[in-house]
C-alpha positions in Angstrom: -16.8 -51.0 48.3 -15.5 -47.4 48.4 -12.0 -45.6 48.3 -10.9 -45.2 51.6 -11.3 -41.3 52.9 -8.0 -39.5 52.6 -6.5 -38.3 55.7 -7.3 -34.6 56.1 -5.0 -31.9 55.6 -2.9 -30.7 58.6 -4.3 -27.6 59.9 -1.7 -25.5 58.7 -1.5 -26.7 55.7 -5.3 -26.1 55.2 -4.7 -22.6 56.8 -2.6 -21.8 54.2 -4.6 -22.5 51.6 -7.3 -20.2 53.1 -4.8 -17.0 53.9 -3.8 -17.8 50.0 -7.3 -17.4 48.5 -7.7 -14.4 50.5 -4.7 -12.8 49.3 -5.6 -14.2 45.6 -8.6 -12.8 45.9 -8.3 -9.4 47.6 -4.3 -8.4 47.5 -2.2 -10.6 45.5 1.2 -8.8 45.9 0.9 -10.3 49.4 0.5 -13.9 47.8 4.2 -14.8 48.9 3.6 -13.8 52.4 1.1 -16.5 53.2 3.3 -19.2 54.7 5.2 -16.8 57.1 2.1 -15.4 58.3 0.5 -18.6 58.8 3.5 -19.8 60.8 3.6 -17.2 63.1 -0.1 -17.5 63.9 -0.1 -20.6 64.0 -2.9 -23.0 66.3 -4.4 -19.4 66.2 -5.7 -19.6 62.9 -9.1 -18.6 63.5 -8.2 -15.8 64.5 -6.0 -15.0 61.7 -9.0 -15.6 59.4 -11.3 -13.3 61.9 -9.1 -10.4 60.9 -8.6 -11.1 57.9 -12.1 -10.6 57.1 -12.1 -7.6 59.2 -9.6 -6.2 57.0 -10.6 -7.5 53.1 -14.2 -9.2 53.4 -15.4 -12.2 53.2 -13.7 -15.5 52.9 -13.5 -16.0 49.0 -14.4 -19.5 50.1 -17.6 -18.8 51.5 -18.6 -16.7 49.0 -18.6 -15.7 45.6 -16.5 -12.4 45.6 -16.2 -9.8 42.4 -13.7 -7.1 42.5 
């Protein structure tokens, strides 16, 4: 009857997309950075996300965010 669910997206992968809006959002000329970070944080993504908030605000996901 329906589509089968896609498979979700590996965590880093998701990650990524994440640390991306953030830079997008708050500091673009870091934009190119986002894999490399991601990598070296790696199953410690949460916390990557943690201080990223910290350090720009809130997730651009999360919330609707006007510079």
């Amino acid at each position: 009857m329906f589509p089968p669910t896609p498979p979700a997206a590996p965590p880093l992968r998701r990650l990524r997309k994440r640390v991306a809006r953030f830079y997008a959002c708050y500091a673009p000329e870091k934009l190119t950075a986002a894999k490399a970070l991601c990598e070296k944080y790696g199953s410690r993504g949460t916390e990557l996300l943690v201080r990223m908030e910290d350090k720009y605000g809130p997730d651009p996901q999360d919330a609707f965010v006007f510079r």
